[in-house]
C-alpha angles and dihedrals in degrees: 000000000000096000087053092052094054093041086052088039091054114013097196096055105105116199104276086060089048087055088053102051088043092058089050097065087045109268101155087214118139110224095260093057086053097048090051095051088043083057104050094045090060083240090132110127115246107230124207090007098121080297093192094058102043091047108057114068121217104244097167118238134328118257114261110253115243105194136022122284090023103114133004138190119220125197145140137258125209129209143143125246110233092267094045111267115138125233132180128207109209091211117203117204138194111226097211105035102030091228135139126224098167131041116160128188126206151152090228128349129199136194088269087046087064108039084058096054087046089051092053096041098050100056084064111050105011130254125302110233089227137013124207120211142141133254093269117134103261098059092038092060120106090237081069087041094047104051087049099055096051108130104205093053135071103233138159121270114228123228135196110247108273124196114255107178 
């Protein structure tokens, strides 16, 4: 049941993710029983059928924040340099307040990039209950992954983009 839970929970986890998230919270399964298991439950991932639609579950819309520092969006900008070099911005920004606390600029950024400008900005102003971000590969990584599922910390959870219109 609980594999089931966590393919349905986060469609593009194949099971040698799922063992490791299942170790996490303390199964004591060795990955063949997983993939057996993966199998038999139909869970297997369907690869160059239209990927990007059959992955991404519909989950409505994300709450609305009601305070500051609740829930944030983070995405990045891109943008050349006069003599053609090319730069991003990860931009952080508050939902309620539009504001930005974080805006970042850097010739390239990786999972580990942002976890350390998150780690810098929350002290500052506390842990959003939620972040918002799309399926790029920075927020994708398992250094992002990682630093979210820490149990001994109170972190963000991240969420897929939802429409809100």
């Amino acid at each position: 049941m609980r594999i089931r839970e966590i393919a349905h929970s986060r469609p593009r986890f194949g099971y040698l993710r799922i063992h490791v998230m299942l170790r996490r919270e303390g199964w004591l399964v060795n990955k063949k029983r997983i993939h057996r298991w993966y199998r038999i439950e139909g869970l297997q991932l369907r690869m160059r059928v239209r990927r990007r639609k059959h992955m991404c579950l519909h989950r409505g819309p994300v709450p609305q924040a009601q305070r500051t520092h609740e829930r944030w969006s983070m995405d990045f900008v891109h943008d050349q340099l006069f003599e053609g070099r090319p730069f991003r911005v990860l931009t952080v920004v508050d939902q309620f307040s539009r504001q930005s606390p974080v805006l970042e600029p850097r010739h390239s950024f990786s999972g580990g990039d942002v976890v350390a400008v998150l780690e810098r900005v929350i002290p500052r102003t506390g842990a959003p209950l939620s972040i918002t971000v799309d399926h790029g590969t920075e927020f994708t990584s398992r250094v992002l992954e990682d630093w979210v599922g820490l149990p001994t910390r109170r972190k963000a959870r991240l969420h897929p983009p939802g429409k809100t219109h």
